[in-house]
C-alpha positions in Angstrom: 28.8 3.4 -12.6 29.4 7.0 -12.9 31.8 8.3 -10.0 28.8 10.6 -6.9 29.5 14.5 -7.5 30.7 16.0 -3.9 27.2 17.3 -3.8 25.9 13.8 -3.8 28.6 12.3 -1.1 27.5 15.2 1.1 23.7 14.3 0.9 24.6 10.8 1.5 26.4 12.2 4.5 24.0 14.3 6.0 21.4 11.8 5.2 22.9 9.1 7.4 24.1 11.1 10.2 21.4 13.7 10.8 19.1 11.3 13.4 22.6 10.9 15.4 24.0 14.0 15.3 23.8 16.7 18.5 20.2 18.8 19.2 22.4 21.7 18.8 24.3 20.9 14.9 25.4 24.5 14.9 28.6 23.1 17.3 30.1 21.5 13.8 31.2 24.8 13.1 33.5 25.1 16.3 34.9 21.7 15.3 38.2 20.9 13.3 37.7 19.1 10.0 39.3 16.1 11.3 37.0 15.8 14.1 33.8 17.3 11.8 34.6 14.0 9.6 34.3 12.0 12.6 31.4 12.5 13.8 29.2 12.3 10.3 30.7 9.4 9.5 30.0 7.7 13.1 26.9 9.0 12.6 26.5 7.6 9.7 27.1 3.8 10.5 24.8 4.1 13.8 22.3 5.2 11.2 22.9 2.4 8.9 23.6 -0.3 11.9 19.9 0.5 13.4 18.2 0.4 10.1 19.7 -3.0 9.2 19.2 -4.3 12.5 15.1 -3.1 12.0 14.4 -4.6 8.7 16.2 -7.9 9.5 13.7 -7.8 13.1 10.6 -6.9 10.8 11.6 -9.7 8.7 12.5 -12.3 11.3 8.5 -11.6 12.5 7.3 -11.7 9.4 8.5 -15.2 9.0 7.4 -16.2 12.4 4.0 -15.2 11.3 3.8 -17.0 8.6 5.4 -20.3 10.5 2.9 -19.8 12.9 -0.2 -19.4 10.4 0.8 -22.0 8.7 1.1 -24.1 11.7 -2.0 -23.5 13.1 -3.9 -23.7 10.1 -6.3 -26.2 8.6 -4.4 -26.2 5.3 -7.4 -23.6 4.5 -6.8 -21.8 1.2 -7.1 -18.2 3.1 -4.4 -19.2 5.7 -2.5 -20.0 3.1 -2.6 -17.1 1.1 -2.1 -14.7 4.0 0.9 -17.0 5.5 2.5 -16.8 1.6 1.8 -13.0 2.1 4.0 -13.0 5.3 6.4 -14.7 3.6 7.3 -12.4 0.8 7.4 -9.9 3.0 9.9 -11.5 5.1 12.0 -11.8 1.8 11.6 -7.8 1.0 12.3 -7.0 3.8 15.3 -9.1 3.9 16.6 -7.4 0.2 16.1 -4.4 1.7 18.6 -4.8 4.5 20.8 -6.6 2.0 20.6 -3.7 -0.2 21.0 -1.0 2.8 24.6 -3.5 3.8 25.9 -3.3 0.2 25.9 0.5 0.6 28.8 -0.1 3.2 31.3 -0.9 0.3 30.9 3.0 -1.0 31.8 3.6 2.6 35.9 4.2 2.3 35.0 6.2 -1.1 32.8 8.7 1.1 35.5 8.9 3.9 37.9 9.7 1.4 36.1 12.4 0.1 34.5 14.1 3.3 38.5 13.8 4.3 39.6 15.2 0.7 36.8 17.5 -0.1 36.0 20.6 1.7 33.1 21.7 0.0 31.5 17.3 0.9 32.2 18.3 4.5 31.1 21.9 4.2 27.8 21.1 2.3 27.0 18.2 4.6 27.2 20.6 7.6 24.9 23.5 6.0 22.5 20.1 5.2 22.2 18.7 8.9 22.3 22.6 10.2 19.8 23.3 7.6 17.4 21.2 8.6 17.6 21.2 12.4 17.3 25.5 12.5 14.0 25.0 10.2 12.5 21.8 11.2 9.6 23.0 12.4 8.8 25.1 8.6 9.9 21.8 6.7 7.4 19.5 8.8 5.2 21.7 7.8 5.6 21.4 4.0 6.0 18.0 4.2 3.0 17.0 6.7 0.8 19.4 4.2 1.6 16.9 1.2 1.0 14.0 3.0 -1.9 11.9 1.8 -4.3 10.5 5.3 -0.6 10.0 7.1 1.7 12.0 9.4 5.2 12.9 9.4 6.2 11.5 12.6 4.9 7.9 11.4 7.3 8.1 9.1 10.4 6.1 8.4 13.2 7.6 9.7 15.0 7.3 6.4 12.4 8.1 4.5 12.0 11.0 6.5 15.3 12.6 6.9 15.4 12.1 2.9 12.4 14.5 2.7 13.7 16.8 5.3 17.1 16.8 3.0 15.1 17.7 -0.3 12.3 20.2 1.1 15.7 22.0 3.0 17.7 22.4 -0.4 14.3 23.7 -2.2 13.1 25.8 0.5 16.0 27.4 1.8 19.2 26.1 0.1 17.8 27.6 -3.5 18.3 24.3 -5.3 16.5 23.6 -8.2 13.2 21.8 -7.4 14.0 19.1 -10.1 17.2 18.5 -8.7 16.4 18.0 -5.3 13.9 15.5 -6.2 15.9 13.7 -8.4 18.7 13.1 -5.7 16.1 12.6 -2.8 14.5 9.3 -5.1 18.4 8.1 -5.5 19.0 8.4 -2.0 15.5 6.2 -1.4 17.1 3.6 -4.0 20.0 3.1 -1.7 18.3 3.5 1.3 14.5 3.3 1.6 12.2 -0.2 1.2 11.0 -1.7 -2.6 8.7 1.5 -3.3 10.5 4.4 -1.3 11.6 6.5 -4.3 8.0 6.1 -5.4 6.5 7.9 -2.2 8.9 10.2 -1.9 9.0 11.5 -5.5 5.3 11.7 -4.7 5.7 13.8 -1.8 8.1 16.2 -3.2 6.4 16.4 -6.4 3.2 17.6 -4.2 5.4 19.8 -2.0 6.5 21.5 -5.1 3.2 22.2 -6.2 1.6 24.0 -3.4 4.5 26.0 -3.6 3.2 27.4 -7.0 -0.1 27.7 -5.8 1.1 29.2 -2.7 
């Protein structure tokens, strides 16, 4: 595996601390770098913590639905089927919290490098600021490419991953391409089985009505 550019480690960053991070971001820049470091990497494992902690609770009822269908049932062919349904969900789920805990072990490589690398720290700042001073524009761009759902019944993940990618197209003048391609990395890591599918589907249409615009 190739080593993450600081870009990357400073998406990661901002990605997994911008839910916990203060209303007002715009105090990181009063803060010394020890104490900037801090707080995004706190933030960073509470984000991780509480989205382990949800997909191993969406599993664990997944499986008690299907316990439960299959102990009520008649050994009907329908109960069945939907009770085997339950259960592979209950197994996806559980790989995806698997997955979201082996992201842990690149943990002391990004605290190195946000404690190494100014411009990791830097660029994760002008991310989480970024986004918070123009939420209400990049909601917007999102909600618009959106296909019969809404932004706030969104993952979290999967939304702070958009928020990340439509802020470096919109107003951080990265390359549409670019941001797109590191937004569907991030969902690898980070979102469910077929996150980097719907977001690379979102950005892809955010990008467009920005040529039609």
């Amino acid at each position: 595996m190739q080593p993450r550019k600081p870009q990357q480690i400073a998406r990661e960053l901002a990605l997994l601390s911008l839910s916990q991070l203060p209303v007002n971001p715009k105090k990181l820049d009063t803060l010394p770098d020890d104490q900037l470091v801090s707080k995004l990497v706190l933030g960073a494992v509470r984000t991780l913590t509480s989205e382990v902690q949800d997909t191993l609770d969406n599993a664990a009822g997944e499986l008690q639905r299907s316990n439960d269908r299959i102990l009520s049932s008649q050994t009907r062919a329908s109960d069945l089927n939907s009770a085997r349904a339950m259960l592979q969900e209950a197994i996806a789920c559980t790989q995806t919290a698997i997955n979201q805990l082996g992201t842990a072990v690149d943990f002391p490589e990004l605290i190195q490098l946000a404690n190494q690398d100014k411009g990791v720290r830097n660029y994760a700042k002008e991310l989480v600021i970024t986004v918070n001073e123009n939420r209400h524009i990049i909601d917007e761009l999102i909600s618009s490419a959106l296909v019969d759902w809404q932004v706030t019944r969104l993952a979290q993940i999967d939304r702070d991953i958009l928020q990340i990618a439509v802020a470096e197209m919109k107003f951080l003048g990265v390359p549409d391409s670019i941001a797109i391609n590191e937004a569907v990395e991030l969902a690898k890591r980070y979102s469910g089985d077929d996150g980097h599918r719907f977001i690379n589907g979102v950005l892809r249409r955010v990008t467009e009505q920005k040529k039609t615009a």
